[in-house]
N, CA, C and O of each residue as an XYZ file, in Angstrom:
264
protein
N     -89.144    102.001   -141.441
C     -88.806    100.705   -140.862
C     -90.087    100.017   -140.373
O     -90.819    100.467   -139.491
N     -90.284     98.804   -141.091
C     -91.335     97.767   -140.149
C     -91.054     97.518   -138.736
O     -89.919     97.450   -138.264
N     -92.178     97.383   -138.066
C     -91.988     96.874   -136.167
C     -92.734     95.628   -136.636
O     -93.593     95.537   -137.514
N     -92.180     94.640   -135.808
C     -92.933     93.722   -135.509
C     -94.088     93.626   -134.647
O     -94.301     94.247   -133.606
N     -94.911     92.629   -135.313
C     -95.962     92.330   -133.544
C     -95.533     92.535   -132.300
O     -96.175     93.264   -131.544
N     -94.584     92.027   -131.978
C     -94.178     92.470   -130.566
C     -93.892     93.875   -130.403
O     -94.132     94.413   -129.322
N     -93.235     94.747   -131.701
C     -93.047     95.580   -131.047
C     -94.270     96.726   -131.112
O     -94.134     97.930   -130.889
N     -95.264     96.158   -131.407
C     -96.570     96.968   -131.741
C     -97.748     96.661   -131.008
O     -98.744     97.383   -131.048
N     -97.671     95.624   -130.345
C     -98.690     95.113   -129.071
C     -97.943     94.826   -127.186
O     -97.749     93.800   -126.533
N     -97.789     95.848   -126.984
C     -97.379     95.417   -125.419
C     -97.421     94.524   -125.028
O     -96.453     93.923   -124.564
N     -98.765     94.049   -125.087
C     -99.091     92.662   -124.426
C     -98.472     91.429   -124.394
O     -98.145     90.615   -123.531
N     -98.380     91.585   -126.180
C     -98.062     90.099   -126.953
C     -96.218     90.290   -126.465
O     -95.604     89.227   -126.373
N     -95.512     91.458   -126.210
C     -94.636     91.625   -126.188
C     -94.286     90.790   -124.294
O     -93.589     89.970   -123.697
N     -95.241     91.655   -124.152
C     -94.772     90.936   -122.380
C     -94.949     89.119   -122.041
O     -94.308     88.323   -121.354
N     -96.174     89.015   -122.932
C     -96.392     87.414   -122.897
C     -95.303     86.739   -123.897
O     -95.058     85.651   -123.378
N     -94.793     86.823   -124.685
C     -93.673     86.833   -124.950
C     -92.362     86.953   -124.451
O     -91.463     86.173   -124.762
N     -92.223     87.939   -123.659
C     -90.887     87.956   -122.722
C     -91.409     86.490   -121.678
O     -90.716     85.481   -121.549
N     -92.635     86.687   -121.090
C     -92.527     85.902   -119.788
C     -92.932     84.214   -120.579
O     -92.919     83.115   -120.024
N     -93.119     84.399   -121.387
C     -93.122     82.896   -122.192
C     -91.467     82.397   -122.424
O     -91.043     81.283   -122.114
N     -90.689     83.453   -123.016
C     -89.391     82.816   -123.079
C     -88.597     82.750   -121.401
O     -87.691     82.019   -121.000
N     -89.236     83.638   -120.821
C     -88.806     83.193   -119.564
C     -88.510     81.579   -118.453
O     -87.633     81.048   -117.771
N     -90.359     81.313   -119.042
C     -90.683     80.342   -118.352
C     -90.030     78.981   -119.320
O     -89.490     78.004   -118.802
N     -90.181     79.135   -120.530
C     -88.798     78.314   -121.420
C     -87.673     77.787   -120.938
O     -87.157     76.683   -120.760
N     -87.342     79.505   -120.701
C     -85.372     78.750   -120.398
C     -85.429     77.894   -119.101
O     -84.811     76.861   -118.842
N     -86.583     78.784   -118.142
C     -86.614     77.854   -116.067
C     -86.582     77.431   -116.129
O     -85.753     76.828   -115.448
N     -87.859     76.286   -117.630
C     -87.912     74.622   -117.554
C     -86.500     74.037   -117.909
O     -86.063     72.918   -117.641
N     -86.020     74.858   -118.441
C     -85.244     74.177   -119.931
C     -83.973     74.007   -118.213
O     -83.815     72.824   -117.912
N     -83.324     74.871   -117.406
C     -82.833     74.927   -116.692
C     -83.085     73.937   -115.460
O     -82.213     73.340   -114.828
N     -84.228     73.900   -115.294
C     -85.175     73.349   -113.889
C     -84.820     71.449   -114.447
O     -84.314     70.432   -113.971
N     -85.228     71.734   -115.232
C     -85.459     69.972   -115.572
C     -84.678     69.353   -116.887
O     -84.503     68.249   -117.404
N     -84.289     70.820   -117.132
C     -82.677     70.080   -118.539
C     -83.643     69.101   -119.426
O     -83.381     67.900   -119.493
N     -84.651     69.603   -120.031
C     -85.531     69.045   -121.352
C     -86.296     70.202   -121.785
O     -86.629     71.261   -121.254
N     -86.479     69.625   -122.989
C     -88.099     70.150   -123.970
C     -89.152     69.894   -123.116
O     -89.308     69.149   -122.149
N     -90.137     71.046   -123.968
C     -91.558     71.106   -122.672
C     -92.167     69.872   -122.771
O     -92.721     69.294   -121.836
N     -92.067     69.466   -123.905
C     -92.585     68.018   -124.036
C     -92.249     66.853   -122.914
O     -92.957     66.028   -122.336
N     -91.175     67.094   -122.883
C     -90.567     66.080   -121.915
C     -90.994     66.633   -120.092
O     -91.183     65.971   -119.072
N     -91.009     67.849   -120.315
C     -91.656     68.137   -118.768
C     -92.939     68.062   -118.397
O     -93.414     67.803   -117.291
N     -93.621     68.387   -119.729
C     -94.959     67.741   -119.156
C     -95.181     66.231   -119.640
O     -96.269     65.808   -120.030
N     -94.407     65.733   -119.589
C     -94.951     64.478   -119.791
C     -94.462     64.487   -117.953
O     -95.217     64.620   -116.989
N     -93.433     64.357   -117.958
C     -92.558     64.086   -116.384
C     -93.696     64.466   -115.414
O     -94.167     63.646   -114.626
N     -94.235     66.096   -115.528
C     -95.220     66.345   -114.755
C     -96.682     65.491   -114.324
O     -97.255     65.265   -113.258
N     -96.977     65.107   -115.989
C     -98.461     64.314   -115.926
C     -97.616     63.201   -115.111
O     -97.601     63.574   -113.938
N     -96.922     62.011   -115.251
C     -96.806     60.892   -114.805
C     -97.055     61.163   -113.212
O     -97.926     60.555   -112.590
N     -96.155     62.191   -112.587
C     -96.306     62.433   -110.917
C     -97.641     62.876   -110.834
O     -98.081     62.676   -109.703
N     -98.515     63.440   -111.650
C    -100.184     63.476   -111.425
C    -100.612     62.316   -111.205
O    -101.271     61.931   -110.239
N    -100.135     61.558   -112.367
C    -100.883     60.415   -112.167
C    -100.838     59.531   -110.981
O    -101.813     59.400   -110.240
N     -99.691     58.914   -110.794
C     -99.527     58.163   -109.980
C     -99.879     59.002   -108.720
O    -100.244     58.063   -108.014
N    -100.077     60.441   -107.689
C    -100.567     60.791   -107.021
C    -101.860     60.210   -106.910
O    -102.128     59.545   -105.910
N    -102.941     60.430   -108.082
C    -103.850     59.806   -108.460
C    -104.392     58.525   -108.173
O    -105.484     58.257   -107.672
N    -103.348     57.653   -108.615
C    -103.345     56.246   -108.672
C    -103.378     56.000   -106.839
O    -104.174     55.168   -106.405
N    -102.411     56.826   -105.786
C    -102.357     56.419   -104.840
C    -103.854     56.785   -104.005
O    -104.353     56.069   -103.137
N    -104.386     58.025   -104.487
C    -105.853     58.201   -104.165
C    -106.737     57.105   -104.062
O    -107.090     56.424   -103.099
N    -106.995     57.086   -105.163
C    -107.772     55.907   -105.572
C    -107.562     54.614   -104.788
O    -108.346     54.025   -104.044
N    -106.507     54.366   -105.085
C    -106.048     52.827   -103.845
C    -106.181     53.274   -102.238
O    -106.498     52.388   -101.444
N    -106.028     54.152   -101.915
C    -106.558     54.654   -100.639
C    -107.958     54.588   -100.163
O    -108.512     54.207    -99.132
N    -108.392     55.190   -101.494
C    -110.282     55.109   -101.203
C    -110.592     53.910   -101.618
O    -111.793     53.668   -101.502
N    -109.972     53.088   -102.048
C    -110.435     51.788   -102.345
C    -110.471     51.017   -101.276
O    -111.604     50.706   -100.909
N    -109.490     50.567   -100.596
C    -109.008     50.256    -99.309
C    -109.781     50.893    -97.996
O    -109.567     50.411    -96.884
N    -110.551     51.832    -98.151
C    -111.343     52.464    -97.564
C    -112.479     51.686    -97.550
O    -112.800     51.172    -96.479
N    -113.223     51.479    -98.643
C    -114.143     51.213    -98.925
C    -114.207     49.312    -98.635
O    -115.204     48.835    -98.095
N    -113.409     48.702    -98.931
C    -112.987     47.435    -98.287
C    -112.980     47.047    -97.176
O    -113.523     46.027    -96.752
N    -112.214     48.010    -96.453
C    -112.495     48.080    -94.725
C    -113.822     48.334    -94.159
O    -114.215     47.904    -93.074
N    -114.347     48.917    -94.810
C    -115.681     49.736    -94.204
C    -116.783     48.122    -94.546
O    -117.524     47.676    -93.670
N    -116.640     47.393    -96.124
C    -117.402     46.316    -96.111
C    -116.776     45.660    -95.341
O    -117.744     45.275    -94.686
N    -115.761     45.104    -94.762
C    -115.337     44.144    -93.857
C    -115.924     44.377    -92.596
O    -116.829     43.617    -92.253
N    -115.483     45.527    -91.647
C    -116.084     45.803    -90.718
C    -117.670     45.862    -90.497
O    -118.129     46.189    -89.402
């Protein structure tokens, strides 16, 4: 009988289990494709981002005003 890769590399076998793991959480967590979660994810980066920036901007405005 042939084994597969998985069943012939531990490793690939465990990164494998914990890959389909982290699959179904998203798939559960946020009810989409990974695609769709990291997109969801980047946008809340961004705009975190975006509020940085306008913070230190506004910073920097005040500081020339004063």
């Amino acid at each position: 009988m042939v084994k597969s890769i998985f069943e012939c590399n531990p490793i690939t076998l465990s990164l494998s289990r914990q890959w389909g793991g982290i699959e179904s959480y998203m798939d559960e967590q946020w009810n989409g494709s990974l695609e769709e979660v990291y997109l969801r994810e980047r946008k809340k980066e961004w705009g975190r981002e975006k509020e940085r920036l306008l913070g230190e901007r506004s910073e920097v405005i005040e500081r020339q005003i004063a």
